[in-house]
TORMI-561572 format. One record per residue (C-alpha): residue in three letters; residue number from 0; y negated, z, x negated; chain. Coordinates in steps of 0.25 Angstrom, whole numbers. Layout:
<rs>
R  rest   nr      Y      Z      X  kette
R   ALA  NUM      Y      Z      X      A
...
</rs>
This chain:
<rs>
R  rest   nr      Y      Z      X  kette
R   UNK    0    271     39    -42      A
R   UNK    1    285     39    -41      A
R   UNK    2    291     34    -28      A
R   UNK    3    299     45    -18      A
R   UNK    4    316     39    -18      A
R   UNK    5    318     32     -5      A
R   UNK    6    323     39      7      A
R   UNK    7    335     29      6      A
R   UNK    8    340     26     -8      A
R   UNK    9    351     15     -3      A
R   UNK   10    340      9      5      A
R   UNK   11    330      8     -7      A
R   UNK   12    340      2    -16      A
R   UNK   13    342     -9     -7      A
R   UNK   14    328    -11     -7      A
R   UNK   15    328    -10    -21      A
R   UNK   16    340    -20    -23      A
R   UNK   17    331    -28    -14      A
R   UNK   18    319    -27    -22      A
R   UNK   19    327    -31    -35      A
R   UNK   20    333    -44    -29      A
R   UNK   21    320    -48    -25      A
R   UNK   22    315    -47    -38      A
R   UNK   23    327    -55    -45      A
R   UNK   24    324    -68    -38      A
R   UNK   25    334    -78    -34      A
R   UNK   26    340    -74    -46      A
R   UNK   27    346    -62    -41      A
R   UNK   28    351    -50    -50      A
R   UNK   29    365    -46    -54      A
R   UNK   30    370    -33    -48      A
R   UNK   31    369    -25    -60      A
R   UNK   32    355    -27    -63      A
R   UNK   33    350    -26    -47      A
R   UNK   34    358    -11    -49      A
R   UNK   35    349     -8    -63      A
R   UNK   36    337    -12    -55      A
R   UNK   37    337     -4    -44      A
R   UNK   38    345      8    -49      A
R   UNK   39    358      7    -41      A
R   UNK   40    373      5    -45      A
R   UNK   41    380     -7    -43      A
R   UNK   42    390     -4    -34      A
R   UNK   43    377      4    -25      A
R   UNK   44    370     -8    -27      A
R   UNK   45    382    -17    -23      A
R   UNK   46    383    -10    -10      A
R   UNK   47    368    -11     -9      A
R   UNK   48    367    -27    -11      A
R   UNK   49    381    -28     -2      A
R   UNK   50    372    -24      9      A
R   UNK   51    361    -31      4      A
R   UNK   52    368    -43      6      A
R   UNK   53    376    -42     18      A
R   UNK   54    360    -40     24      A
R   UNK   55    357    -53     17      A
R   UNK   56    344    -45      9      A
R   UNK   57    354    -49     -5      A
R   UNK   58    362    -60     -9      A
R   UNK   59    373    -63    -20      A
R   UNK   60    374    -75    -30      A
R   UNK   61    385    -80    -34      A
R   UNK   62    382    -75    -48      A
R   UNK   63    382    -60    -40      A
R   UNK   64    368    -61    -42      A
R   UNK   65    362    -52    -31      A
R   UNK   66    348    -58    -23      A
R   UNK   67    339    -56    -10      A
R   UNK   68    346    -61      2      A
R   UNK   69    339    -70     12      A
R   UNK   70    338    -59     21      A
R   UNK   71    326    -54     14      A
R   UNK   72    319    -66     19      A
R   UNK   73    319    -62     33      A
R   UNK   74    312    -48     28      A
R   UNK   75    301    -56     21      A
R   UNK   76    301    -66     35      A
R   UNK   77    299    -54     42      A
R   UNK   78    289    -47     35      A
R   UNK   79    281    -59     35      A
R   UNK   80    283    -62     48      A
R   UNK   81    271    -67     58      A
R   UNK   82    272    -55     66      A
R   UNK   83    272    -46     55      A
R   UNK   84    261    -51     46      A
R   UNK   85    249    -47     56      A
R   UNK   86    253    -32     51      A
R   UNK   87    258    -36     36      A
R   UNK   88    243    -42     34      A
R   UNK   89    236    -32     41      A
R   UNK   90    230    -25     29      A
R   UNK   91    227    -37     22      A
R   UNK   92    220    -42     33      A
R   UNK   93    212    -31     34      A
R   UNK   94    209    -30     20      A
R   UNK   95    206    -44     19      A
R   UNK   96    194    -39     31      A
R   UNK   97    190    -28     23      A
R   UNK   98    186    -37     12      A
R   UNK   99    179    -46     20      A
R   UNK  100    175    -41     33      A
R   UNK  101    179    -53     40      A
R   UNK  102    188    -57     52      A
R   UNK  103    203    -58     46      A
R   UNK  104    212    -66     53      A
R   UNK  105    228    -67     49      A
R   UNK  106    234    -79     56      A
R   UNK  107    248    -89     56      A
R   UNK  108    252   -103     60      A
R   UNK  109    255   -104     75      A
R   UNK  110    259   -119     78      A
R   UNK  111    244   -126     75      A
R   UNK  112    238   -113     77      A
R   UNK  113    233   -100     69      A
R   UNK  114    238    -88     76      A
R   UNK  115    229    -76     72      A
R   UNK  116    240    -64     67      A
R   UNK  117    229    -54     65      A
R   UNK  118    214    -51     63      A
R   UNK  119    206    -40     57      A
R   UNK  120    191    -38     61      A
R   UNK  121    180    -37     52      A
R   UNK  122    170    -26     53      A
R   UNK  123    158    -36     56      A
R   UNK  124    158    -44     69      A
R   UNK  125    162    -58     69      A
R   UNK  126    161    -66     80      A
R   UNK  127    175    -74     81      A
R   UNK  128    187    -74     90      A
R   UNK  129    200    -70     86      A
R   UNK  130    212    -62     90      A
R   UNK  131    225    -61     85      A
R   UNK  132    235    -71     92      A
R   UNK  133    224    -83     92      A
R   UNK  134    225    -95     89      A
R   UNK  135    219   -106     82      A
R   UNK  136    220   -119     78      A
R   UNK  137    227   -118     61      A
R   UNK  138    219   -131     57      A
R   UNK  139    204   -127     60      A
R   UNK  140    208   -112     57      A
R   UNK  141    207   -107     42      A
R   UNK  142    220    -99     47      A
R   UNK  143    228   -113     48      A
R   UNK  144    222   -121     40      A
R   UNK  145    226   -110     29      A
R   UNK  146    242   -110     32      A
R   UNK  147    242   -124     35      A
R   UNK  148    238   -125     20      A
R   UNK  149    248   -115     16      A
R   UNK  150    258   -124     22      A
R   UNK  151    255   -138     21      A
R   UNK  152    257   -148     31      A
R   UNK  153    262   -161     30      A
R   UNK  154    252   -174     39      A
R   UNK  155    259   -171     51      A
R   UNK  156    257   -156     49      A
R   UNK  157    243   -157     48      A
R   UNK  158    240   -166     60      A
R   UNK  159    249   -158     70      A
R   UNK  160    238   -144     64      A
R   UNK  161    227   -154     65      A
R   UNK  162    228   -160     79      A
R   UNK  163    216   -159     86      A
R   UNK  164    209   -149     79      A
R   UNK  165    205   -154     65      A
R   UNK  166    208   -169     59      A
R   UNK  167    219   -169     50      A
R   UNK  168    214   -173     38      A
R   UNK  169    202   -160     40      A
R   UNK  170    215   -151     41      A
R   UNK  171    222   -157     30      A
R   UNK  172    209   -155     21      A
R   UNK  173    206   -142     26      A
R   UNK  174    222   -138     21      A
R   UNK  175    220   -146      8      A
R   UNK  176    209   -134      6      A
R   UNK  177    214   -122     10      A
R   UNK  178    226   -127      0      A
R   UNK  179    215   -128    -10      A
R   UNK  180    209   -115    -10      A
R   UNK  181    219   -106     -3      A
R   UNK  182    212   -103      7      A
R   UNK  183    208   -110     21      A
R   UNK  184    195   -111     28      A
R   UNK  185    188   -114     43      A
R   UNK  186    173   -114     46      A
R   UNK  187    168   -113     59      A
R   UNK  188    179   -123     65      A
R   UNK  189    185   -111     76      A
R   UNK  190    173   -104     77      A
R   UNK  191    159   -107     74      A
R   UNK  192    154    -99     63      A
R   UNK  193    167    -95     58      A
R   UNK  194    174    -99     45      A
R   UNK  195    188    -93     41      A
R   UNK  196    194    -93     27      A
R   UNK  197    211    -90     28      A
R   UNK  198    221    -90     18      A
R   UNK  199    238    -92     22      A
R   UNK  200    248    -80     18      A
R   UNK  201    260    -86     12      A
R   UNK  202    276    -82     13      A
R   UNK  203    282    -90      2      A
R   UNK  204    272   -100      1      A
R   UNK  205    272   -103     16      A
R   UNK  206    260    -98     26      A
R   UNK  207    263    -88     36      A
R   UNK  208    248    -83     39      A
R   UNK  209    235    -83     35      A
R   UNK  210    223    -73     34      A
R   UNK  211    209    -78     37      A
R   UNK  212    194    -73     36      A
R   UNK  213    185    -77     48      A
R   UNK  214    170    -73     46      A
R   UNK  215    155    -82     48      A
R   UNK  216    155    -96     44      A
R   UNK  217    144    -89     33      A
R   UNK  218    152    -79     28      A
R   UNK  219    165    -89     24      A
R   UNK  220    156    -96     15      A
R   UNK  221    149    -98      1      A
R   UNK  222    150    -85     -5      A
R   UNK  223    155    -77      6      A
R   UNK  224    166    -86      9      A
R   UNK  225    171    -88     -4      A
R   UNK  226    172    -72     -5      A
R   UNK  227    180    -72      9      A
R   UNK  228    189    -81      4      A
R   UNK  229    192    -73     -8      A
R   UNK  230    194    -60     -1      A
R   UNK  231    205    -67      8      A
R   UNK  232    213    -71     -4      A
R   UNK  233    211    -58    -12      A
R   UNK  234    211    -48     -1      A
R   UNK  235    225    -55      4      A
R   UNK  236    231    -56    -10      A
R   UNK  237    231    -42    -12      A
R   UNK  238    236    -38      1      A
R   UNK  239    245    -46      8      A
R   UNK  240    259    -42      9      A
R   UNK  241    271    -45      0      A
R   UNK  242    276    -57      5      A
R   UNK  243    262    -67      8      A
R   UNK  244    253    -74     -2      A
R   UNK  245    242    -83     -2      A
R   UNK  246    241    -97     -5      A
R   UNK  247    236   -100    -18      A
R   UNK  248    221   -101    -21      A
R   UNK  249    212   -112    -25      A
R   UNK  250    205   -115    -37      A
</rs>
């Protein structure tokens, strides 16, 4: 299906000029061959890349070679942004529910803390407490424990997480497993009954969320668990936004 032209044509150029530098890497591209990509004249596309760089979204080498300015980085950071991801991830969140019927949590670092971001119900009960804006400790929770391995800590690191709540060297086996398998895990530790299984969302390699399953102690393991662990690495695979990744899977 062809696409209708754009209410604005200077505007879309200067998305398409965009597009086009992100795609030429920290190379950049000469002007003439920016123009034949995205269908303009030079001297347009001067004018457009003048402004393009008095913004800071492009940037010129010393060879004249045209790429993204660092203001795009502030879009990404924004886009991304702790505040914003609760609504970003919605979709997934639900899909990943819809997949499994079990209780989805979406949740970030907060000092030695999991902050819970969002939640979505599943259809059948569960008896477990949660609400958005909880807290809970990151090195007994599946939550932490999976973007504490998504960002390994040094000795110190690991001892300020531990504190009180779980020995050291327990955490620091607990994270040498989730880095493993991809993947982190909790049984019954916050609430009787309860296993979680969570996986961290990545920026550029670091952790800035991540997305768990809560359900029965029963149902998180043997064959059932294994099959609630792979829904929550495919289901978010395929929809999470442009921008986050998952951590690389085990063997």
């Amino acid at each position: 299906m062809t696409q209708p032209p754009s209410p604005l044509g200077s505007v879309d150029k200067a998305l398409l000029t965009l597009d086009a530098l992100a795609r030429a890497g920290a190379g950049g591209v000469a002007l003439a061959d920016l123009a034949a990509e995205v269908g303009a004249n030079k001297s347009t596309l001067h004018r457009t890349l003048a402004a393009l760089r008095h913004r800071g979204y492009a940037d010129q080498g010393p060879d004249g070679a045209y790429t993204l300015g660092p203001a795009v980085l502030s879009l990404g950071a924004a886009y991304l942004a702790e505040d914003n991801l609760p609504g970003l991830l919605r979709p997934a969140l639900e899909a990943l529910r819809d997949e499994v019927d079990e209780l989805v949590h979406l949740g970030t670092l907060a000092g030695q803390e999991v902050v819970y971001l969002d939640k979505v119900e599943p259809q059948r009960p569960l008896r477990v407490w949660s609400a958005v804006g909880r807290r809970i400790p990151a090195a007994t929770s599946a939550l932490g424990r999976a973007l504490l391995a998504a960002a390994p800590a040094d000795g110190a690191e690991i001892e300020r997480y531990a504190a009180d709540r779980e020995p050291a060297e327990r955490l620091r086996a607990a994270l040498d497993d989730a880095r493993g398998r991809g993947y982190a895990t909790e049984t019954e530790e916050n609430e009787p009954g309860i296993a979680c299984v969570a996986v961290a969302l990545l920026r550029g390699g670091r952790p800035v969320a991540a997305v768990s399953i809560t359900a029965p102690a029963e149902r998180m393991s043997g064959t059932a668990g294994a099959e609630r662990t792979r829904a929550l690495r495919e289901v978010l695979g395929r929809t999470l936004p442009a921008g986050l990744t998952l951590p690389p899977s085990g063997p």
